[in-house]
C-alpha positions in Angstrom: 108.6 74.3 69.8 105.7 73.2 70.8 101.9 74.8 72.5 103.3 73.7 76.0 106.6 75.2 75.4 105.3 78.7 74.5 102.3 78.4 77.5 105.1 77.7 80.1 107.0 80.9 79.1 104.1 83.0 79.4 103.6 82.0 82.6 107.9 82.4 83.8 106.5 85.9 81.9 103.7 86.4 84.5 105.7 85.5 87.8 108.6 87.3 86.0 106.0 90.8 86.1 105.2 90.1 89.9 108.4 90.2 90.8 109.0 92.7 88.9 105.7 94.8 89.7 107.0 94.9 93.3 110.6 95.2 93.2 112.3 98.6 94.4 115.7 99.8 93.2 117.9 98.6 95.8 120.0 95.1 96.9 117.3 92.3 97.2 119.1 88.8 96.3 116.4 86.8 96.7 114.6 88.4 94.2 117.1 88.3 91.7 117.8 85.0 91.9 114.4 84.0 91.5 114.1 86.4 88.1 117.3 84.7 87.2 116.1 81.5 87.9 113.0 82.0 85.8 114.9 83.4 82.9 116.9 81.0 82.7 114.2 78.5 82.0 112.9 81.1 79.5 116.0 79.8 77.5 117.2 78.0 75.5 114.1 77.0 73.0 114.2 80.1 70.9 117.4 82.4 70.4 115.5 85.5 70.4 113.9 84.4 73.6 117.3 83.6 75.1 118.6 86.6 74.5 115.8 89.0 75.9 115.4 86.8 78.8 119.6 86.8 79.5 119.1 90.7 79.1 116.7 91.0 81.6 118.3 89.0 84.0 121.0 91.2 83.6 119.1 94.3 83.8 117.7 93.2 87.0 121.0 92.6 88.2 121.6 96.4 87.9 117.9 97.4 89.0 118.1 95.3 92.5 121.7 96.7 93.0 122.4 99.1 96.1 123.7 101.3 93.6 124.2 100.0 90.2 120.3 101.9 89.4 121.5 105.6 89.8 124.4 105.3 86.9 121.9 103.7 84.1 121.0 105.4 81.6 117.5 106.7 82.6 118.3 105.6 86.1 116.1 103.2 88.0 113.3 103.7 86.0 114.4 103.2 83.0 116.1 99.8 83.7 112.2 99.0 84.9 110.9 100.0 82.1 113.1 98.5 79.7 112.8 95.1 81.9 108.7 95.2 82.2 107.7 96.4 79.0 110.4 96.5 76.5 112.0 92.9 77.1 109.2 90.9 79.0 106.5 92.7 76.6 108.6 91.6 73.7 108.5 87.5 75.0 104.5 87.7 75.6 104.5 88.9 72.0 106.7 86.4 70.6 104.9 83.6 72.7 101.5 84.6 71.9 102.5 84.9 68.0 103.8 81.5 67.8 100.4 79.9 70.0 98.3 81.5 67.3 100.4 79.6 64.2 99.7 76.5 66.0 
């Protein structure tokens, strides 16, 4: 992949946080079609990247559910947590790893 590749998904990764920064546990379909949207275009250039980026999208999926949230392990906030810093931490990592061996 190249520099443009890995600076476009560190950016999906910063509107990704936004939405996530503001979200609340409970139904909000715009907003999780716009994460999945986003990681979606995360996709497909690095099979690591892929799959964290499907995850969240499906994490989300539970997090902006009316109800989904309160039977997750570690409820609501830990489906945030996992989704902000466990999964979108892990991209910026990956991203900014490959952008220095360039």
């Amino acid at each position: 992949m190249n520099q443009k590749t890995w600076t476009d998904i560190l950016g999906l990764c910063d509107e990704l946080e936004s939405l996530l920064r503001d979200a609340v546990p409970a139904a909000d379909s715009y907003r999780l079609q716009r994460i999945r949207f986003l990681a979606a275009h995360m996709g497909g250039h690095d099979s690591s990247i892929t799959d964290k980026a499907n995850r969240l999208a499906s994490r989300a999926e539970i997090y902006l559910s009316a109800r989904k949230h309160q039977k997750a392990p570690g409820g609501a906030d830990g489906v945030m947590h996992e989704m902000r810093y466990s999964l979108l931490g892990s991209i910026r990592e990956q991203a900014r790893r490959y952008l220095r061996q360039e």
